[in-house]
Residue frames as qw, qx, qy, qz and C-alpha x, y, z in Angstrom:
[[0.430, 0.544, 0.671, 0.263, 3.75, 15.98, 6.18],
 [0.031, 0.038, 0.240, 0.969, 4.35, 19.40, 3.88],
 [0.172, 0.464, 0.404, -0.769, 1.33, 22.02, 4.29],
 [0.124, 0.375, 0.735, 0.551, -1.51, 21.10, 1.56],
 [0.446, -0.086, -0.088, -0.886, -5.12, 22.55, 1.01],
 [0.033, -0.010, 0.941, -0.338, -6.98, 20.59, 2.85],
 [0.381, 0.361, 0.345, -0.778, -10.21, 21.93, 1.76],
 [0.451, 0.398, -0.619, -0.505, -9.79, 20.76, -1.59],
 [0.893, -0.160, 0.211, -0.364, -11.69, 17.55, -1.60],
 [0.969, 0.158, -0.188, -0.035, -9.30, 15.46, -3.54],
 [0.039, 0.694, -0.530, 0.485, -6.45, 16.99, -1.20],
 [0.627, -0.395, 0.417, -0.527, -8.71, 15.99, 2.11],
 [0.972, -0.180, 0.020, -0.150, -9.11, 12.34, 0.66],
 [0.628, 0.562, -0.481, 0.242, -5.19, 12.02, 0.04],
 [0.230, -0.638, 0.372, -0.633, -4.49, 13.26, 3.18],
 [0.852, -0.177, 0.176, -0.460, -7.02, 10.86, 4.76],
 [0.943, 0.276, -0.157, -0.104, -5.83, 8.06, 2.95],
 [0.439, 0.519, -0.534, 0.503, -1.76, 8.43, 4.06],
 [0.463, -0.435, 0.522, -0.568, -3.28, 9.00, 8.13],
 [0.923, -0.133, 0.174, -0.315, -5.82, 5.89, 8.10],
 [0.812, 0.422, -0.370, 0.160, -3.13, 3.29, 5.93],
 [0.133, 0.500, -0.590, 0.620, -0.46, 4.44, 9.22],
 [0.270, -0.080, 0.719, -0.635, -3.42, 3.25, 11.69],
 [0.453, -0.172, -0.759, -0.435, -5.87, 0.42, 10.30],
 [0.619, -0.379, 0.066, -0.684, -8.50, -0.19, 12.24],
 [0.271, 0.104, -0.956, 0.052, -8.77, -3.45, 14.12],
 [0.429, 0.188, 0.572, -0.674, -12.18, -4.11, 14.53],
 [0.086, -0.039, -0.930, -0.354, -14.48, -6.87, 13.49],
 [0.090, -0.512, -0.853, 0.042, -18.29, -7.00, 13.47],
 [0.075, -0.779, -0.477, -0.400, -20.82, -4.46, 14.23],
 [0.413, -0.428, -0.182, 0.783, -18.42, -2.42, 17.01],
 [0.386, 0.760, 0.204, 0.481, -19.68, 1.16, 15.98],
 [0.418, -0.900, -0.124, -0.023, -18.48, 2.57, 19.06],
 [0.680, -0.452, 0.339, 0.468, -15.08, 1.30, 18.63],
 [0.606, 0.341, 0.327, 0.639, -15.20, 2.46, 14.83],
 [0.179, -0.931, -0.298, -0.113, -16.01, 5.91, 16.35],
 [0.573, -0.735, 0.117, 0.342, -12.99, 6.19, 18.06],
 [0.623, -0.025, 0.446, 0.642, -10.76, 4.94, 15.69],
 [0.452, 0.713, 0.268, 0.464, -12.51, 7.74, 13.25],
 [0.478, -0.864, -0.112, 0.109, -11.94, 10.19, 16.14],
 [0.640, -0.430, 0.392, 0.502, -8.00, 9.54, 16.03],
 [0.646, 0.075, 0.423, 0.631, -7.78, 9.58, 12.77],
 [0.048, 0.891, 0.380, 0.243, -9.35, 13.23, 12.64],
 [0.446, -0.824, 0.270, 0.220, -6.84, 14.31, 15.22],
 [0.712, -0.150, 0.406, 0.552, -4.22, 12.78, 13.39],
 [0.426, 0.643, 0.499, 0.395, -5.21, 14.73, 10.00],
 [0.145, 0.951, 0.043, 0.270, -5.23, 18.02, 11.56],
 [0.071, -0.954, 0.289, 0.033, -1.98, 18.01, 13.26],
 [0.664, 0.058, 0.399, 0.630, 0.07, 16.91, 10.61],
 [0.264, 0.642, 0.346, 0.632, -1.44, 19.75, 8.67],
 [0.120, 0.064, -0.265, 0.955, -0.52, 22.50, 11.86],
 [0.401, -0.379, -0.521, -0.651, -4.82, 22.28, 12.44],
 [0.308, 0.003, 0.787, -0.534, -6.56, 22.29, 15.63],
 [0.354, -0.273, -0.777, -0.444, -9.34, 19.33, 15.34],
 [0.347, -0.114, 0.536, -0.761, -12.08, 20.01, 17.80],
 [0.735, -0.104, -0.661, -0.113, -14.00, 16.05, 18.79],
 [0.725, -0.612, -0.187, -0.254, -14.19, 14.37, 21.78],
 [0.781, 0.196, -0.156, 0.572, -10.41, 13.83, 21.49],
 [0.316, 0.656, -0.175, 0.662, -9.81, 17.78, 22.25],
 [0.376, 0.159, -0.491, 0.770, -8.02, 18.94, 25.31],
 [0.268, -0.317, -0.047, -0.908, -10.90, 21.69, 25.53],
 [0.417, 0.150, 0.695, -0.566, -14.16, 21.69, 27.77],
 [0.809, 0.359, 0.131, -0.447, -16.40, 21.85, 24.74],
 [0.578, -0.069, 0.778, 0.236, -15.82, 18.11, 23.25],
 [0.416, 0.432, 0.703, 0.382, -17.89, 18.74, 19.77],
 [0.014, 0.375, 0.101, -0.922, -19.03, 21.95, 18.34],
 [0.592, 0.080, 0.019, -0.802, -22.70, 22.69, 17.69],
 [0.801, -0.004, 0.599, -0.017, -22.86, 18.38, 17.78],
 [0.680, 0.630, -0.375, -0.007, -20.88, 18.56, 14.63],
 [0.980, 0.008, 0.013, 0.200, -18.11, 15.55, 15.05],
 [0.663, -0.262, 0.077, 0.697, -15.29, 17.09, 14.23],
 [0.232, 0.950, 0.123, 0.170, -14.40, 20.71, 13.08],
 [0.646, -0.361, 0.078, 0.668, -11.08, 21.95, 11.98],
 [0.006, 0.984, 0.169, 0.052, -9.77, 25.05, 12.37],
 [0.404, 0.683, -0.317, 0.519, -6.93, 27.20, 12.41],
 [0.159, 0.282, -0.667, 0.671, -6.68, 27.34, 15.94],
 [0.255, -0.554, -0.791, -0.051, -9.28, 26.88, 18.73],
 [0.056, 0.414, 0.270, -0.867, -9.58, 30.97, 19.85],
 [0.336, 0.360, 0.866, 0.081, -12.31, 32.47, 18.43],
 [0.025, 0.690, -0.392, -0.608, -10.79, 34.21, 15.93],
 [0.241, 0.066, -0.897, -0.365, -10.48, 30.91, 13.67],
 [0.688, 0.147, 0.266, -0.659, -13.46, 29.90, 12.19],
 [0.812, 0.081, 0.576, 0.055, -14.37, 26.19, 10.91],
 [0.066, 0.533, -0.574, -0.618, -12.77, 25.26, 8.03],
 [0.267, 0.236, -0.912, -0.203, -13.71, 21.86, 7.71],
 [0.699, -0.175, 0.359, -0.593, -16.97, 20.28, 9.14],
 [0.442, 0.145, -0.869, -0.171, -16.79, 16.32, 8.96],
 [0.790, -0.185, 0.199, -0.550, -19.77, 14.35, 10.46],
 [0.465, 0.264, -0.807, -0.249, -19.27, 10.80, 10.59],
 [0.674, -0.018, 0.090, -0.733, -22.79, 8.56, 10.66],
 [0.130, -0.212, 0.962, 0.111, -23.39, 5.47, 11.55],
 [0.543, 0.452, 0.521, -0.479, -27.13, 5.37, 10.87],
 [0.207, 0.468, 0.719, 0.471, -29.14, 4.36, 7.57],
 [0.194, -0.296, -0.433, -0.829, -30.99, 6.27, 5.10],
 [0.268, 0.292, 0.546, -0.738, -34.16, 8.20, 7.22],
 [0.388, 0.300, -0.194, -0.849, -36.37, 8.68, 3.74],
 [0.429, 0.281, 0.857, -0.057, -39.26, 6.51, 3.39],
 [0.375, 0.741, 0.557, -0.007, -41.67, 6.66, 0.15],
 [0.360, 0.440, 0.205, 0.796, -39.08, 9.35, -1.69],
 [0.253, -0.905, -0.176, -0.294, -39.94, 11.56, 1.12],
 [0.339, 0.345, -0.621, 0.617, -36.83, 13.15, 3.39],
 [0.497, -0.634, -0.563, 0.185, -37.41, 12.93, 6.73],
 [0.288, -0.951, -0.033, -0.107, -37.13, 16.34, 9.21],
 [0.236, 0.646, -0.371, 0.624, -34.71, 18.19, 10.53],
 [0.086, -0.314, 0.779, -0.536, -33.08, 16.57, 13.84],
 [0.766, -0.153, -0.124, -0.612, -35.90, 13.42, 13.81],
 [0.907, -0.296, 0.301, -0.006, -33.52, 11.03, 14.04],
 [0.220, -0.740, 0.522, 0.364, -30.16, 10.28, 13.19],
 [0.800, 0.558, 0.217, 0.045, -29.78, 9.74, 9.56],
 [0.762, 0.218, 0.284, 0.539, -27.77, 9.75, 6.95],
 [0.211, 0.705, 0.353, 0.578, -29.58, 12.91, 5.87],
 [0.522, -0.804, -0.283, -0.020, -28.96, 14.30, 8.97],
 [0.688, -0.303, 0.399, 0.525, -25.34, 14.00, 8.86],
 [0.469, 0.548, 0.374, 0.583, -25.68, 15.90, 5.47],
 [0.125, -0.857, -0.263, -0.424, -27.60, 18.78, 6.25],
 [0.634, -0.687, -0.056, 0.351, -25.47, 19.15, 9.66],
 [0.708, -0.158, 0.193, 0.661, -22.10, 19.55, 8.15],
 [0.247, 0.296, 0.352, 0.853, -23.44, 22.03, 5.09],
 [0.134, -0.866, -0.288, -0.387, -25.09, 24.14, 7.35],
 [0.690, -0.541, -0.012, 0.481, -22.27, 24.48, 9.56],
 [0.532, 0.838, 0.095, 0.080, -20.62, 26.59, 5.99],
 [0.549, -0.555, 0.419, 0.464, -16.92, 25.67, 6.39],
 [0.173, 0.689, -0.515, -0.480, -15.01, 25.52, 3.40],
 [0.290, 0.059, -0.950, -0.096, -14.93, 21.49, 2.80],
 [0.826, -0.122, 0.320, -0.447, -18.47, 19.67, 4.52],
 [0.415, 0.221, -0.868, -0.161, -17.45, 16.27, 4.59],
 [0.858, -0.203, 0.127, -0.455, -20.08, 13.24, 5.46],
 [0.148, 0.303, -0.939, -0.072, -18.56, 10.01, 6.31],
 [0.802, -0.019, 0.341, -0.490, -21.58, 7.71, 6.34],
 [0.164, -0.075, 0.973, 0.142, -22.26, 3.68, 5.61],
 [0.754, 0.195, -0.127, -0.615, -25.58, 3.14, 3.21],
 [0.838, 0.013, 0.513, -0.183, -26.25, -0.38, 2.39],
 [0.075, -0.320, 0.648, 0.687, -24.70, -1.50, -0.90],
 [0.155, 0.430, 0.790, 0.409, -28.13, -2.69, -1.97],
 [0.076, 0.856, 0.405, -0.313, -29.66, 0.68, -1.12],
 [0.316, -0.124, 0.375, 0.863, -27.11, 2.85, -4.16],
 [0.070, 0.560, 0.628, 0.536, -30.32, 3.73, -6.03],
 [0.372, -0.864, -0.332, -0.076, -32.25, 5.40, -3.40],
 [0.525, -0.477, -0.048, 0.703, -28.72, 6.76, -1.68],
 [0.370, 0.070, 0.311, 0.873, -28.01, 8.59, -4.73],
 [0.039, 0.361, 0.631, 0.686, -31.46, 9.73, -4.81],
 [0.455, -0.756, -0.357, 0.307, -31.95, 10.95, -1.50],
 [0.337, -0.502, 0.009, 0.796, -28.81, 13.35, -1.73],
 [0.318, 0.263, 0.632, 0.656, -29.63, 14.15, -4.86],
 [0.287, -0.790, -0.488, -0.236, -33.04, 15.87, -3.67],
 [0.478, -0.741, -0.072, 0.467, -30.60, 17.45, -0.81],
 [0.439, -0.139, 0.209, 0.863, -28.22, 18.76, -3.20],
 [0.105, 0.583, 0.549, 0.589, -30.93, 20.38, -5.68],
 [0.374, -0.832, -0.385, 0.137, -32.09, 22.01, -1.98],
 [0.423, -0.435, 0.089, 0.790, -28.58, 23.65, -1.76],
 [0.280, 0.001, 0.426, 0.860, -28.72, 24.88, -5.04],
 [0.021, -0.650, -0.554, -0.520, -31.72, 26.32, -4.93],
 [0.397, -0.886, -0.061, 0.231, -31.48, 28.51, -1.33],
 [0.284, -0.845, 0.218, 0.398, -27.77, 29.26, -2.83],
 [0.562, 0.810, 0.077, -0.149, -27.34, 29.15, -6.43],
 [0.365, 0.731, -0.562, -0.128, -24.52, 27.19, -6.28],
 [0.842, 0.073, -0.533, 0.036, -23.06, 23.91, -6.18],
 [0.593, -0.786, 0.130, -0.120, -22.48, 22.88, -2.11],
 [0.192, 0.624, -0.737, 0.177, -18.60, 22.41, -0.87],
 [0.789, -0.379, 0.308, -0.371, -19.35, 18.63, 0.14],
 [0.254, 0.372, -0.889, -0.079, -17.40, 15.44, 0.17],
 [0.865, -0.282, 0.063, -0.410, -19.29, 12.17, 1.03],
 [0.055, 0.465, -0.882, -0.059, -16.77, 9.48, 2.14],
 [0.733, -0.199, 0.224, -0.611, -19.38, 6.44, 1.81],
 [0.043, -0.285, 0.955, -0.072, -18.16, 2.93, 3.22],
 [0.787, 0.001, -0.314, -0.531, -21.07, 0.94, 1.22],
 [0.499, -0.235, 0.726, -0.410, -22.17, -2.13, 4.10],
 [0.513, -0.260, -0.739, -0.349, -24.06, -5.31, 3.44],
 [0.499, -0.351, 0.054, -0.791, -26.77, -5.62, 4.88],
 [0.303, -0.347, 0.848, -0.263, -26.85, -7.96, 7.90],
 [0.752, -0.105, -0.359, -0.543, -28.46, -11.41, 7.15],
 [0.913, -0.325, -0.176, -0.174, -28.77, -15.01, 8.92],
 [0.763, 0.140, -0.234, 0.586, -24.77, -15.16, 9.11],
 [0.278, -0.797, -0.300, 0.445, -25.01, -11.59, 11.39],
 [0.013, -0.900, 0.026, 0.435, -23.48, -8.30, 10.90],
 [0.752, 0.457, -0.152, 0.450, -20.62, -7.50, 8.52],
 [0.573, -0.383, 0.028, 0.724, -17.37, -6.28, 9.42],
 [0.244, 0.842, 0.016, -0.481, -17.36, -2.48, 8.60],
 [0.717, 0.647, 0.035, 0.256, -16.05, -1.55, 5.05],
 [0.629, -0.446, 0.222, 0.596, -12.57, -1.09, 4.34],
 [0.478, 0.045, 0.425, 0.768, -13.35, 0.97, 1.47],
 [0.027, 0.729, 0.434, -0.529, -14.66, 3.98, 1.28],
 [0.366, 0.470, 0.375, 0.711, -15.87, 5.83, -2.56],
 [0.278, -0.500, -0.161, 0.805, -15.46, 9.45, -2.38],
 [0.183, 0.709, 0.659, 0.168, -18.50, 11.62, -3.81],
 [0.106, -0.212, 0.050, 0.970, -18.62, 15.37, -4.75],
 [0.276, 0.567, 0.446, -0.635, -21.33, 17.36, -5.42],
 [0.247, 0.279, 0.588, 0.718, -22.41, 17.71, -9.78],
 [0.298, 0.001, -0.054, -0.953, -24.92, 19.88, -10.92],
 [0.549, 0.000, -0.653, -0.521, -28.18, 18.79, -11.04],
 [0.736, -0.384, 0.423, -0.362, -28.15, 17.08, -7.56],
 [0.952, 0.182, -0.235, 0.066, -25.85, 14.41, -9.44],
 [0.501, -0.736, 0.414, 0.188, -22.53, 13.02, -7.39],
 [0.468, 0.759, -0.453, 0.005, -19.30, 12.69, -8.65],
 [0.969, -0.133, 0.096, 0.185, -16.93, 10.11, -7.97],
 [0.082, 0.950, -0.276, 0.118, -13.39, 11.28, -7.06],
 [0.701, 0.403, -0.588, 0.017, -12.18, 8.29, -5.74],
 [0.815, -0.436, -0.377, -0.060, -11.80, 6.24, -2.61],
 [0.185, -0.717, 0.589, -0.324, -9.87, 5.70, 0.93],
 [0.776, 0.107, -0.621, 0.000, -8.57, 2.51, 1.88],
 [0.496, -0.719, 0.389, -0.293, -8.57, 2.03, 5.84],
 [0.958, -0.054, 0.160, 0.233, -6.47, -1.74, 4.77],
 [0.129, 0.877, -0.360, -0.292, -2.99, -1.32, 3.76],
 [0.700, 0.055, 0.696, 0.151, -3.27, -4.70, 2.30],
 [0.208, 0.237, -0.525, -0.791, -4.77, -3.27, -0.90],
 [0.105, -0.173, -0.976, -0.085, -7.50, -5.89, -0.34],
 [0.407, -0.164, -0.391, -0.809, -10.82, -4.46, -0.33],
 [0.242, 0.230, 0.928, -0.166, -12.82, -7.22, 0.62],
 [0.099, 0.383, 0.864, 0.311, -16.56, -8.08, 0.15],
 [0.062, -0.788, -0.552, 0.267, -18.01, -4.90, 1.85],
 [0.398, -0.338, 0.142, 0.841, -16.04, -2.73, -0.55],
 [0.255, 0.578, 0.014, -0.775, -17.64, 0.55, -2.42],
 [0.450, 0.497, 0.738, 0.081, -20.25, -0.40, -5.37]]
């Protein structure tokens, strides 16, 4: 694969989108451990096509994750090359009860998985998380309250991507199978996200029912 910007968000989801489509997942039901892996691979896979070292649980190295950030690519793994690329990917729900965020490191949230990645200050923060598809109001309005935070401590608009694979929400029939689509969010002014467009981990072209709202 020819040497892109990878930092560029609508680069990172191309990118993404050409790795995952080469290696679909095969996994049915609530399995988050097994969708862990599979995201795992396809992080390795991402940075070296693009000549990237991806440091995860995948790397060679002793240290498996860096500062518990998921995955972080870099030019190289001496330490000389600093993150480019911080990508969390969360399997927890929204922490924020009563329009209130929850703390720093209380429990593994969504918002956790934010605030990790863009304080980590690579060039690209990317969040791969799974909200409910009947929770969109309150998602948008959780980060929303995070983004306004960036932009007020730094007076400018944060370098984030959200990849977010909108779930249903289990009912009497049990879990869902994870989403196979996944809408791709950018930071606006205002604490408002943008919509840049999606990844497809099917290379049917088939969506299903647990696709992005």
């Amino acid at each position: 694969m020819a040497k892109v910007n990878l930092t560029d968000p609508r680069v990172f989801i191309e990118v993404l989108q050409k790795t995952v489509a080469a290696d679909p997942p095969l996994i049915c039901g609530d399995d988050r451990p097994a969708w862990t892996r599979w995201f795992e691979k396809q992080m390795q896979a991402v940075a070296r096509d693009q000549g990237l070292h991806c440091q995860n649980k995948l790397a060679t190295s002793h240290c498996k994750e860096v500062m518990a950030i998921d995955h972080v690519l870099s030019r190289s793994s001496a330490y000389d090359s600093f993150p480019l690329i911080a990508v969390e990917h969360e399997n927890g729900r929204l922490g924020s009860r009563d329009g209130r965020l929850p703390g720093v490191g209380t429990g593994e949230y969504i918002e956790w998985a934010l605030w990790k990645v863009l304080a980590m200050r690579a060039h690209l923060a990317v969040a791969v998380v799974y909200p409910y598809q009947d929770d969109g109001e309150k998602f948008r309005a959780v980060v929303g309250m995070m983004l306004r935070g960036w932009e007020n401590d730094y007076e400018t608009l944060p370098p984030l991507l959200i990849l977010a694979g909108w779930w249903r929400r289990p009912d009497r029939n049990g879990p869902a199978d994870p989403p196979t689509l996944y809408e791709a969010l950018v930071a606006g002014s205002c604490g408002k996200l943008e919509r840049i467009g999606t990844v497809e981990s099917e290379p049917s072209g088939n969506a299903g029912s647990n696709g992005a709202r």
